[in-house]
mmCIF file of the protein (N, C-alpha, C, O) and its ligand, coordinates in Angstrom:
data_MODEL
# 
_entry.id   MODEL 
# 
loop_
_entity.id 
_entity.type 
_entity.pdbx_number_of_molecules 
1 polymer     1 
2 non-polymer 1 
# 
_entity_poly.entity_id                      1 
_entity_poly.type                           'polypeptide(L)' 
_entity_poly.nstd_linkage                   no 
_entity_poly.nstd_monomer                   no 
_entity_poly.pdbx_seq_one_letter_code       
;(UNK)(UNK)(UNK)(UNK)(UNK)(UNK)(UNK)(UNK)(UNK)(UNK)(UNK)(UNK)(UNK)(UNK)(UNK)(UNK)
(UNK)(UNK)(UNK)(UNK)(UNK)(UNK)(UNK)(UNK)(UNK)(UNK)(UNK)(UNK)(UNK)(UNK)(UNK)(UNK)
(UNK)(UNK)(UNK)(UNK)(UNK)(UNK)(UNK)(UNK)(UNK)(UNK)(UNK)(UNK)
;
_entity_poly.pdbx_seq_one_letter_code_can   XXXXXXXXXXXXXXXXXXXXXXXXXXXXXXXXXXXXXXXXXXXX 
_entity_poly.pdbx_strand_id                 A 
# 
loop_
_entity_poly_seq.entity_id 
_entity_poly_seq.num 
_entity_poly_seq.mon_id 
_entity_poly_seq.hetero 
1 1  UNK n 
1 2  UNK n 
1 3  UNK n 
1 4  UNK n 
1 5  UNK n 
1 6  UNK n 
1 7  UNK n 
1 8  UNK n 
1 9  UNK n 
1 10 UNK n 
1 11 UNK n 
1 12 UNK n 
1 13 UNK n 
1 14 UNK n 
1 15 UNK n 
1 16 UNK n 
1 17 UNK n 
1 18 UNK n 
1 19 UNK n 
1 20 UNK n 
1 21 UNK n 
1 22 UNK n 
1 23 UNK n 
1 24 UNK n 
1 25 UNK n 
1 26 UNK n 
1 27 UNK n 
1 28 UNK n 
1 29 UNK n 
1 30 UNK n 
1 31 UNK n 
1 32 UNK n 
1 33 UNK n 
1 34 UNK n 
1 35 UNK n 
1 36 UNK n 
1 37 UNK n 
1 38 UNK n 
1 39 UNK n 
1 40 UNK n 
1 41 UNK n 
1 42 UNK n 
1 43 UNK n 
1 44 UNK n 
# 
loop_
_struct_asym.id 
_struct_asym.entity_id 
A 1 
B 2 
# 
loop_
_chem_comp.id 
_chem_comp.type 
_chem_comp.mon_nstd_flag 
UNK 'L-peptide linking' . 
ZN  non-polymer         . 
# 
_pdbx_entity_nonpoly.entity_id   2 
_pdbx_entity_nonpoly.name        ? 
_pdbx_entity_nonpoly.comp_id     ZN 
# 
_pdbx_nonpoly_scheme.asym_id         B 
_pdbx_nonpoly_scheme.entity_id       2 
_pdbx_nonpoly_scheme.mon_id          ZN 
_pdbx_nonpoly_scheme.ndb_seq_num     1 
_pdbx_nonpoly_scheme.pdb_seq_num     101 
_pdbx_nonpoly_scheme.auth_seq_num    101 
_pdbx_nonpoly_scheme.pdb_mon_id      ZN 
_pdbx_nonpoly_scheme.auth_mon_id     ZN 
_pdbx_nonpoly_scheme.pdb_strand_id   A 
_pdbx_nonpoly_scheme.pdb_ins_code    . 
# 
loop_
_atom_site.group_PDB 
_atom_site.id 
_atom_site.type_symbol 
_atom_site.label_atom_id 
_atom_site.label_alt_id 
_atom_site.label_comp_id 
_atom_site.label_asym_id 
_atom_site.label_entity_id 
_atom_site.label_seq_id 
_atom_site.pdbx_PDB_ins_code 
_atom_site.Cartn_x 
_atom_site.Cartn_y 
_atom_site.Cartn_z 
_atom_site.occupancy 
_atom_site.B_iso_or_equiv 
_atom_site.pdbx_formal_charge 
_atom_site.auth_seq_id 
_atom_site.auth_comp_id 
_atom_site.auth_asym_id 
_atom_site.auth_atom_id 
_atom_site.pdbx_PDB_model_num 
ATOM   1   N  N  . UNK A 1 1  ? -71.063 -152.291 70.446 1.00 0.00 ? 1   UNK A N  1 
ATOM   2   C  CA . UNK A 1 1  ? -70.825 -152.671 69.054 1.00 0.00 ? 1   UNK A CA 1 
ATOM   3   C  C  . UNK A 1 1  ? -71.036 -151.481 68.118 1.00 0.00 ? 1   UNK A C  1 
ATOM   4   O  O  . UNK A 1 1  ? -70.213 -151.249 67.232 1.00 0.00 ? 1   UNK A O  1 
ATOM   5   N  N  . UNK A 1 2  ? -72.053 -150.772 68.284 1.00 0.00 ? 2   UNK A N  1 
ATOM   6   C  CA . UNK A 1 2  ? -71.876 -149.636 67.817 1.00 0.00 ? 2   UNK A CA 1 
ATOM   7   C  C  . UNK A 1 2  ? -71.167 -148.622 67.735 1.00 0.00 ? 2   UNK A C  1 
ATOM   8   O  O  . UNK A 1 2  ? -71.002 -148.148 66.611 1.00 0.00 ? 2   UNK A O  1 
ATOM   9   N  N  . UNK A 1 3  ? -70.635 -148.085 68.705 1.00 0.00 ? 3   UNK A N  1 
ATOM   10  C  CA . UNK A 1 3  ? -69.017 -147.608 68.759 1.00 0.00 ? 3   UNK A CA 1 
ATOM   11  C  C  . UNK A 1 3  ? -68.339 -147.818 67.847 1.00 0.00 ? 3   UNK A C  1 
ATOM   12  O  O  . UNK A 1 3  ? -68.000 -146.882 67.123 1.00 0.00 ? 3   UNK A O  1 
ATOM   13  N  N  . UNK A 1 4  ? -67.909 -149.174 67.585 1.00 0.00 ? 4   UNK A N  1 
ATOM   14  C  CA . UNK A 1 4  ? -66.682 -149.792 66.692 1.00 0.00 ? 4   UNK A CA 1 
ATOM   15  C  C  . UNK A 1 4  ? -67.041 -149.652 65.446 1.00 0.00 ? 4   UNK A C  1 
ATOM   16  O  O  . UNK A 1 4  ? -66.146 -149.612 64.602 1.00 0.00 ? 4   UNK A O  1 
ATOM   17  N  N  . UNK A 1 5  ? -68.349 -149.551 65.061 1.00 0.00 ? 5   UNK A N  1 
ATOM   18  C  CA . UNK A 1 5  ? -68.513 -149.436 63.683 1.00 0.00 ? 5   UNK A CA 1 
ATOM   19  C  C  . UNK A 1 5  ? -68.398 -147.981 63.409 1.00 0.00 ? 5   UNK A C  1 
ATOM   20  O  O  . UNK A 1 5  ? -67.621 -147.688 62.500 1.00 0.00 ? 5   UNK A O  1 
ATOM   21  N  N  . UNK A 1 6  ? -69.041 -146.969 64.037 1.00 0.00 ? 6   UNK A N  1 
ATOM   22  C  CA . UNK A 1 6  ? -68.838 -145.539 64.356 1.00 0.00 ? 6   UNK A CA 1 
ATOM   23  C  C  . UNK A 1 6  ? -67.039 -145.175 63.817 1.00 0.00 ? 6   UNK A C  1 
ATOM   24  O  O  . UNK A 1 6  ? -66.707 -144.795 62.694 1.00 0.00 ? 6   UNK A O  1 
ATOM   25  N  N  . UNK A 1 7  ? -66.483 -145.331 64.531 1.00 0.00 ? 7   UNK A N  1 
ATOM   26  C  CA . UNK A 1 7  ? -64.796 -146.004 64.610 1.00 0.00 ? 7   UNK A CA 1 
ATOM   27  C  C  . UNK A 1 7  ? -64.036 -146.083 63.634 1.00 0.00 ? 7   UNK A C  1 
ATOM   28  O  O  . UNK A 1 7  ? -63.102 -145.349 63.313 1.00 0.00 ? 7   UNK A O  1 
ATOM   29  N  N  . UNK A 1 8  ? -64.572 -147.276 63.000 1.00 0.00 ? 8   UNK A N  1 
ATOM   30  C  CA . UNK A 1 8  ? -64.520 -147.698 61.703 1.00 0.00 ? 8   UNK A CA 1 
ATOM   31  C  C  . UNK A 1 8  ? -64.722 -146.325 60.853 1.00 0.00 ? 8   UNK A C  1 
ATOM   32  O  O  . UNK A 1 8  ? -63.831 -145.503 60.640 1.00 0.00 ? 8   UNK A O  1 
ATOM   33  N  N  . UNK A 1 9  ? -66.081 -146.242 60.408 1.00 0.00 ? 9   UNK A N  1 
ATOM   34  C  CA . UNK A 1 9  ? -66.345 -144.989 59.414 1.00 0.00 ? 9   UNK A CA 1 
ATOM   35  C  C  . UNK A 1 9  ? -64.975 -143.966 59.476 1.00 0.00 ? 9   UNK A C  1 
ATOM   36  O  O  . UNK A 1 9  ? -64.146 -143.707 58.604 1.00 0.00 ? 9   UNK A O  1 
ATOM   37  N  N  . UNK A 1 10 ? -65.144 -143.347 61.355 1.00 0.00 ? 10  UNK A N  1 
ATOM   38  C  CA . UNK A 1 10 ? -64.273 -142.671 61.387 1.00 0.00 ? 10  UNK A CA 1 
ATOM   39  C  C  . UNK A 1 10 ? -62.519 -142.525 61.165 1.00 0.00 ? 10  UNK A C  1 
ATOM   40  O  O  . UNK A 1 10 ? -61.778 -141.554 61.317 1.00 0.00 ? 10  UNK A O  1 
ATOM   41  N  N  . UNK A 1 11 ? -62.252 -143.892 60.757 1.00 0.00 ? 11  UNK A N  1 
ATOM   42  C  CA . UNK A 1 11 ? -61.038 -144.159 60.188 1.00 0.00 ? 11  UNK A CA 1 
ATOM   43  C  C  . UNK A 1 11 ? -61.063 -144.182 58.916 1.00 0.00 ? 11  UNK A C  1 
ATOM   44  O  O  . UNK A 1 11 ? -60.035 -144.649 58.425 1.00 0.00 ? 11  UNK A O  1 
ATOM   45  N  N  . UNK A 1 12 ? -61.661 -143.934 58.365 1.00 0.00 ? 12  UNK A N  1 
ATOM   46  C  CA . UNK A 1 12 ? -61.980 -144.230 57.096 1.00 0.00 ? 12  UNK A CA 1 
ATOM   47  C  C  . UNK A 1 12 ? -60.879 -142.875 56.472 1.00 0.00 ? 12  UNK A C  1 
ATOM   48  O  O  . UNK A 1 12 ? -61.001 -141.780 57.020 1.00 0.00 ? 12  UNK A O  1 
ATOM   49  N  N  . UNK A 1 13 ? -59.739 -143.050 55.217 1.00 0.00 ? 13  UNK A N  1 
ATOM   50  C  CA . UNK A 1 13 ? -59.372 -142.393 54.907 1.00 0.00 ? 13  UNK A CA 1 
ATOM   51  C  C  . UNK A 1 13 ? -60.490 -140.920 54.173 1.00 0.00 ? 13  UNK A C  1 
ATOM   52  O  O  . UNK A 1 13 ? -61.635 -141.303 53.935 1.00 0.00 ? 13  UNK A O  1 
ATOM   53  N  N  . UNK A 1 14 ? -60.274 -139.715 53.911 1.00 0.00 ? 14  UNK A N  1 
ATOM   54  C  CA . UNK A 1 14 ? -60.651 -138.660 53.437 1.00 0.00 ? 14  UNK A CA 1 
ATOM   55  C  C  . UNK A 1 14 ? -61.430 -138.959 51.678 1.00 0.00 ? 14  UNK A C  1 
ATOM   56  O  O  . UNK A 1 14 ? -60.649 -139.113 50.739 1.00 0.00 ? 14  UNK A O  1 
ATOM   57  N  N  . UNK A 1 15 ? -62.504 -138.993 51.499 1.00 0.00 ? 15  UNK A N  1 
ATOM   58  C  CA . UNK A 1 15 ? -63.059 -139.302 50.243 1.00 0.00 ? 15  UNK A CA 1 
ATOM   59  C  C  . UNK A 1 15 ? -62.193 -138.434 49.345 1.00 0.00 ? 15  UNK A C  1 
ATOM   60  O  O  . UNK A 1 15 ? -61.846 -137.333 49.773 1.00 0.00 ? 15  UNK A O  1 
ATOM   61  N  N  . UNK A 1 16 ? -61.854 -138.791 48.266 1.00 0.00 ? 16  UNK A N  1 
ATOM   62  C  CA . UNK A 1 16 ? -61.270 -137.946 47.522 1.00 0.00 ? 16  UNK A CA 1 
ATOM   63  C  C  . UNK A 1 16 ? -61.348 -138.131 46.011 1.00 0.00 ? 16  UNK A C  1 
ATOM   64  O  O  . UNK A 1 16 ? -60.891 -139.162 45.518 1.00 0.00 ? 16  UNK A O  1 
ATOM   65  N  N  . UNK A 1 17 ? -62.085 -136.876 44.994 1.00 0.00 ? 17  UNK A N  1 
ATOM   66  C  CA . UNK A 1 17 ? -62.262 -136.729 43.782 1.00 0.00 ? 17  UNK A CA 1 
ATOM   67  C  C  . UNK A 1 17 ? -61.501 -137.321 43.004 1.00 0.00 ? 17  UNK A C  1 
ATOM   68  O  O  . UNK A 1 17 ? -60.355 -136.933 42.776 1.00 0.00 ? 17  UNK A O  1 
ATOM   69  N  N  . UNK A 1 18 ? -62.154 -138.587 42.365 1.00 0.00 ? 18  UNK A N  1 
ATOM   70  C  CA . UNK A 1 18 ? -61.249 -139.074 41.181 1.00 0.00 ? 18  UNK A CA 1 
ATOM   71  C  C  . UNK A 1 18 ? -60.728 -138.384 39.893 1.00 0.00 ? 18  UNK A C  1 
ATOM   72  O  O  . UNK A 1 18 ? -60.011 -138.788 38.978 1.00 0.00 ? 18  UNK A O  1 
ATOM   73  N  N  . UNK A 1 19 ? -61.344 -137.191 40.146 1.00 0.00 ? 19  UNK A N  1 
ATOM   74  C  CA . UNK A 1 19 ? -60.999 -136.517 38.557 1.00 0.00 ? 19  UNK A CA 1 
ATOM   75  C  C  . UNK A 1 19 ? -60.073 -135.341 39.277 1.00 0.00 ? 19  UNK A C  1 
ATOM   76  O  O  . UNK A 1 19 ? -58.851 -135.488 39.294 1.00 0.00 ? 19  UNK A O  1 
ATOM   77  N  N  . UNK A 1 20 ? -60.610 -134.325 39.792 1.00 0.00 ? 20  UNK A N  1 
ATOM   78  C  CA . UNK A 1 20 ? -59.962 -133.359 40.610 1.00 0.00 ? 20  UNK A CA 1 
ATOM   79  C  C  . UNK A 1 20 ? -58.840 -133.825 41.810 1.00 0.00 ? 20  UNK A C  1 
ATOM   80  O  O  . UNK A 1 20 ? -57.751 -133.259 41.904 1.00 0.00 ? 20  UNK A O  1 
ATOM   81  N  N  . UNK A 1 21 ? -59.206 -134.800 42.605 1.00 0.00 ? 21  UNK A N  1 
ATOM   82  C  CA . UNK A 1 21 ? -58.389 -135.123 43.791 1.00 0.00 ? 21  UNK A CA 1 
ATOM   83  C  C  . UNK A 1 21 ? -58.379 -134.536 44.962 1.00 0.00 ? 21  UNK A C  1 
ATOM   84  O  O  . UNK A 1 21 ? -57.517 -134.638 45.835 1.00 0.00 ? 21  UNK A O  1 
ATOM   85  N  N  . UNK A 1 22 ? -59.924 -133.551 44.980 1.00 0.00 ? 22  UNK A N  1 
ATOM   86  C  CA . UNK A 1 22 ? -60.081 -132.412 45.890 1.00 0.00 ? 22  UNK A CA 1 
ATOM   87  C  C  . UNK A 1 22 ? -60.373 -133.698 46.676 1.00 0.00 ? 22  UNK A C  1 
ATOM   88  O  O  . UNK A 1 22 ? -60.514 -134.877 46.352 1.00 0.00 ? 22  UNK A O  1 
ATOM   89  N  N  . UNK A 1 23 ? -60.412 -132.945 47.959 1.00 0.00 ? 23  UNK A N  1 
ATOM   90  C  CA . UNK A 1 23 ? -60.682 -133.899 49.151 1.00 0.00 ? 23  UNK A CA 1 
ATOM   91  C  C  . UNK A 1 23 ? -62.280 -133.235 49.709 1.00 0.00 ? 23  UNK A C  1 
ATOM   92  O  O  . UNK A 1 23 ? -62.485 -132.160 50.273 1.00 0.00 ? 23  UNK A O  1 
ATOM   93  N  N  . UNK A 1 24 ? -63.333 -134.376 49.289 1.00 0.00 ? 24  UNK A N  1 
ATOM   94  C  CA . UNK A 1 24 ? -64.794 -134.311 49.144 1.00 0.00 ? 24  UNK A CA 1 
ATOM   95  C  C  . UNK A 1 24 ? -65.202 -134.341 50.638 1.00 0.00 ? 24  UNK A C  1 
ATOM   96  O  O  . UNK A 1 24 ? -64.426 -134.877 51.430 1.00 0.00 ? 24  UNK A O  1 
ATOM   97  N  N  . UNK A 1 25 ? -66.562 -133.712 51.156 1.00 0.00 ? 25  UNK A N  1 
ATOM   98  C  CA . UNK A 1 25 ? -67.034 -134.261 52.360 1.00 0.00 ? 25  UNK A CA 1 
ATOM   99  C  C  . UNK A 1 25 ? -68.142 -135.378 51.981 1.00 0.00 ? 25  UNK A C  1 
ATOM   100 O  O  . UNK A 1 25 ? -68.761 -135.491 50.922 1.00 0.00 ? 25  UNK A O  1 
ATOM   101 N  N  . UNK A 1 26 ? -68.205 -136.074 53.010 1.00 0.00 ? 26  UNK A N  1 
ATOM   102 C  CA . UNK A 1 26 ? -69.045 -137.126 52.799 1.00 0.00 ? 26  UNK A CA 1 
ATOM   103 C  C  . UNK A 1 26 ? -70.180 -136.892 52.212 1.00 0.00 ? 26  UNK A C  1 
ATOM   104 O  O  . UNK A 1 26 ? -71.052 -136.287 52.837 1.00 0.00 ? 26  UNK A O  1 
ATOM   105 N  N  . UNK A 1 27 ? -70.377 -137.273 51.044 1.00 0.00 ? 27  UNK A N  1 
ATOM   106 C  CA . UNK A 1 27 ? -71.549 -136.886 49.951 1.00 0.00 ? 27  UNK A CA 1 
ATOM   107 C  C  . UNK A 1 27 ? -72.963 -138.341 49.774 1.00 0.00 ? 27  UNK A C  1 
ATOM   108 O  O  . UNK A 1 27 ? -72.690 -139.449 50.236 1.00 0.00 ? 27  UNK A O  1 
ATOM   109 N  N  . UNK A 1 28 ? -73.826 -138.194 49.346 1.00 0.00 ? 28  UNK A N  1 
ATOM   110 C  CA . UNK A 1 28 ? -74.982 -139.299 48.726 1.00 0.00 ? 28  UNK A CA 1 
ATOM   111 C  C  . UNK A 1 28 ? -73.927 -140.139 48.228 1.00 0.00 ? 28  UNK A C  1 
ATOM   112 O  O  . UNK A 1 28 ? -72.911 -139.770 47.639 1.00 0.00 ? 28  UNK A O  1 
ATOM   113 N  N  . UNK A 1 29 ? -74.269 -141.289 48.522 1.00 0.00 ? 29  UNK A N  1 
ATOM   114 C  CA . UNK A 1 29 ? -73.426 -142.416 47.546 1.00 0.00 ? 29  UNK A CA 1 
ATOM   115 C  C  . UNK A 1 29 ? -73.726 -142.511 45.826 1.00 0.00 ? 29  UNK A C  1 
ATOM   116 O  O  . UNK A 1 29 ? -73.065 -143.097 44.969 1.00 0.00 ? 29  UNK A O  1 
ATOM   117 N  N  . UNK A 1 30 ? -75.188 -141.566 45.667 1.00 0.00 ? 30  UNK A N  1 
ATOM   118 C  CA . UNK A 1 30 ? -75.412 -141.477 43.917 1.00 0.00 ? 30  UNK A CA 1 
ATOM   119 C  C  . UNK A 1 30 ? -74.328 -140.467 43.406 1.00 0.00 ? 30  UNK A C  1 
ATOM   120 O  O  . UNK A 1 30 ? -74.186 -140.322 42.192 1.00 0.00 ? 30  UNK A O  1 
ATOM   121 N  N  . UNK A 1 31 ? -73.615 -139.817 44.229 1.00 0.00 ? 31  UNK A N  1 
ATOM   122 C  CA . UNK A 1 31 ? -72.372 -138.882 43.618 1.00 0.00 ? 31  UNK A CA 1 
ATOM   123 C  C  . UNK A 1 31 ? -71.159 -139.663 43.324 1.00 0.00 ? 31  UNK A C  1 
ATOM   124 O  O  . UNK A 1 31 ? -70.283 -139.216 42.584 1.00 0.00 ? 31  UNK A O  1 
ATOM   125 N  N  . UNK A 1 32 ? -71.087 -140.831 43.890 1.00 0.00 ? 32  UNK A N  1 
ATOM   126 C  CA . UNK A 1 32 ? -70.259 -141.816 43.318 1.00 0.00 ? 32  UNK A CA 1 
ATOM   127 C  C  . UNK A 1 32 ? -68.625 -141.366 43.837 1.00 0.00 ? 32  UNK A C  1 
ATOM   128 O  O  . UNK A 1 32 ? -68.356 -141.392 45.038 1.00 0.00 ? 32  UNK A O  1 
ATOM   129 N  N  . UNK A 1 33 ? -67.781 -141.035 42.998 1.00 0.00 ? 33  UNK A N  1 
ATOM   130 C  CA . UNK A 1 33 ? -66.228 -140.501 43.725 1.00 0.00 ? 33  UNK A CA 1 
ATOM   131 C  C  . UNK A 1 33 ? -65.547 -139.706 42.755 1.00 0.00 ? 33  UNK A C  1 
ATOM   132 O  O  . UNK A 1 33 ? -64.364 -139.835 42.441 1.00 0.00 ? 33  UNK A O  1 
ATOM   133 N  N  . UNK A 1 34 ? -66.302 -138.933 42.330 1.00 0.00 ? 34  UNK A N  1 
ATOM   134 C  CA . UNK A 1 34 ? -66.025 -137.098 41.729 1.00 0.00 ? 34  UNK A CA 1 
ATOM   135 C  C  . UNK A 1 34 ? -66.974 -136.218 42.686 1.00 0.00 ? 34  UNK A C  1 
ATOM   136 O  O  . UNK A 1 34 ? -67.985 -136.515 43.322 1.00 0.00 ? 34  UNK A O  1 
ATOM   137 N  N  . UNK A 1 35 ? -66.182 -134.900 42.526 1.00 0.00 ? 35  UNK A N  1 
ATOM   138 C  CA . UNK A 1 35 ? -66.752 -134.184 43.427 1.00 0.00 ? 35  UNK A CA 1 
ATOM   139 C  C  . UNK A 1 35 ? -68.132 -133.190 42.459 1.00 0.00 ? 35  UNK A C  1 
ATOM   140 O  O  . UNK A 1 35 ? -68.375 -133.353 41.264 1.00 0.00 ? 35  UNK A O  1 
ATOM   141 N  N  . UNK A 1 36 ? -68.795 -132.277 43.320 1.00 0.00 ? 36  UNK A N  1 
ATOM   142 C  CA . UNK A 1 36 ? -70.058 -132.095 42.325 1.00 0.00 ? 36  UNK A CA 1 
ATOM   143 C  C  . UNK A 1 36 ? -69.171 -130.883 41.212 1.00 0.00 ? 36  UNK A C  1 
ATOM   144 O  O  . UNK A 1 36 ? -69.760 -130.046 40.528 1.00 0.00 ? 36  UNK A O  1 
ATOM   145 N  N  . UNK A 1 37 ? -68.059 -131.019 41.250 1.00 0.00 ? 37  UNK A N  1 
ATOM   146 C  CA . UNK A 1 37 ? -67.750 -129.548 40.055 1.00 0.00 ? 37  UNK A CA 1 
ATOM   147 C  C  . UNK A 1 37 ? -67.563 -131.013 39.021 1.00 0.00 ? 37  UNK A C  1 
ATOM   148 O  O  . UNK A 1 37 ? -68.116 -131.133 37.928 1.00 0.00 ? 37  UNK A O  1 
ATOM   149 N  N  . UNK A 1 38 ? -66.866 -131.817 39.512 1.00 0.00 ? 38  UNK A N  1 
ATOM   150 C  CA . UNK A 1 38 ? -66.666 -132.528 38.298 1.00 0.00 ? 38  UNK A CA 1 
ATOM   151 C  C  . UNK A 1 38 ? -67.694 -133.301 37.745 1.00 0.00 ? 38  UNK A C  1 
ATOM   152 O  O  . UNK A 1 38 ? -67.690 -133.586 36.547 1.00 0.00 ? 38  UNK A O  1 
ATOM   153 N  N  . UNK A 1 39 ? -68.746 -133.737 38.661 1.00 0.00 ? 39  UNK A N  1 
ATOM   154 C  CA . UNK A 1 39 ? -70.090 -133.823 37.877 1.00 0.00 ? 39  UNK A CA 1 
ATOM   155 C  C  . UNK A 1 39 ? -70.424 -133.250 36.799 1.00 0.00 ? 39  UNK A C  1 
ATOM   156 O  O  . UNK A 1 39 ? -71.047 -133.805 35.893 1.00 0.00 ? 39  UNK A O  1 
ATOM   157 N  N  . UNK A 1 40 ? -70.053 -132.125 36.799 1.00 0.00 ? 40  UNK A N  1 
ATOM   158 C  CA . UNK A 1 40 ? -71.186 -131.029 35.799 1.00 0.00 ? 40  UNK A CA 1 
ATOM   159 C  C  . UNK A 1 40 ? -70.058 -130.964 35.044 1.00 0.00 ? 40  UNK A C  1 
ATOM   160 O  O  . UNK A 1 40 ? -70.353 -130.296 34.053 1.00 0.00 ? 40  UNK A O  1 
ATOM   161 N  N  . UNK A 1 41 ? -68.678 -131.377 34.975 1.00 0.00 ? 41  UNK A N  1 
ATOM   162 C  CA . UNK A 1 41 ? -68.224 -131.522 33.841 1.00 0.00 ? 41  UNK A CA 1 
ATOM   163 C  C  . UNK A 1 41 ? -68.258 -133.161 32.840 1.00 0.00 ? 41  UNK A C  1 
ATOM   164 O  O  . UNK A 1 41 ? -68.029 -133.365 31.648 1.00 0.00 ? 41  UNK A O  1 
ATOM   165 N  N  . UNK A 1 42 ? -68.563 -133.898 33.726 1.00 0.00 ? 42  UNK A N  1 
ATOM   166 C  CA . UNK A 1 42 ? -68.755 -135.313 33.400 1.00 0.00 ? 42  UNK A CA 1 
ATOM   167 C  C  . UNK A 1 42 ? -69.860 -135.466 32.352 1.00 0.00 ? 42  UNK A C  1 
ATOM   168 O  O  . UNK A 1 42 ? -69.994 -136.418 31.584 1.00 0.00 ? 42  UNK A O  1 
ATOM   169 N  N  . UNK A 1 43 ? -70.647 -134.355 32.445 1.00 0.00 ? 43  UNK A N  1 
ATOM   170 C  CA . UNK A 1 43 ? -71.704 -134.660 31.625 1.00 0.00 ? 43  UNK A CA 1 
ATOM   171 C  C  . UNK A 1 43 ? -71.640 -133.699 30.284 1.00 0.00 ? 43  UNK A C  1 
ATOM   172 O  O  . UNK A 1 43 ? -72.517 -133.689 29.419 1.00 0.00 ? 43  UNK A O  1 
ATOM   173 N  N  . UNK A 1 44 ? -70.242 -132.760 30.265 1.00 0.00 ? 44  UNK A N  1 
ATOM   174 C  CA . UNK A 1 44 ? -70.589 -132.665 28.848 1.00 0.00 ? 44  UNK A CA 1 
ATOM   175 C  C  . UNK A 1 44 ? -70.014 -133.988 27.892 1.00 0.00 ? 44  UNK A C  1 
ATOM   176 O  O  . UNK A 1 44 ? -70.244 -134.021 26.683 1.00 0.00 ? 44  UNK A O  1 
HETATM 177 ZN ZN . ZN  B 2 .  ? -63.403 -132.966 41.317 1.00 0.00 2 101 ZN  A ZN 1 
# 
């Protein structure tokens, strides 16, 4: 059963920056779905 969930993840399409569209590596889920350049622009 573990396998398949493994599997799963690994099908999982490529995370990708909602602002940029760069294609992210798997990051903390508190980074949410911008990558960290667009973080530091999110906050001006
Ligand atoms: Zn970005």
């Amino acid at each position: 059963m573990v396998k398949s969930i493994v599997d799963f993840f690994k099908n999982l399409p490529a995370k990708k920056c909602s602002k940029c569209g760069k294609q992210m590596e798997e990051q903390h889920e508190c980074y949410g779905t911008v990558c960290n350049n667009c973080i530091d622009i999110q906050d001006l």
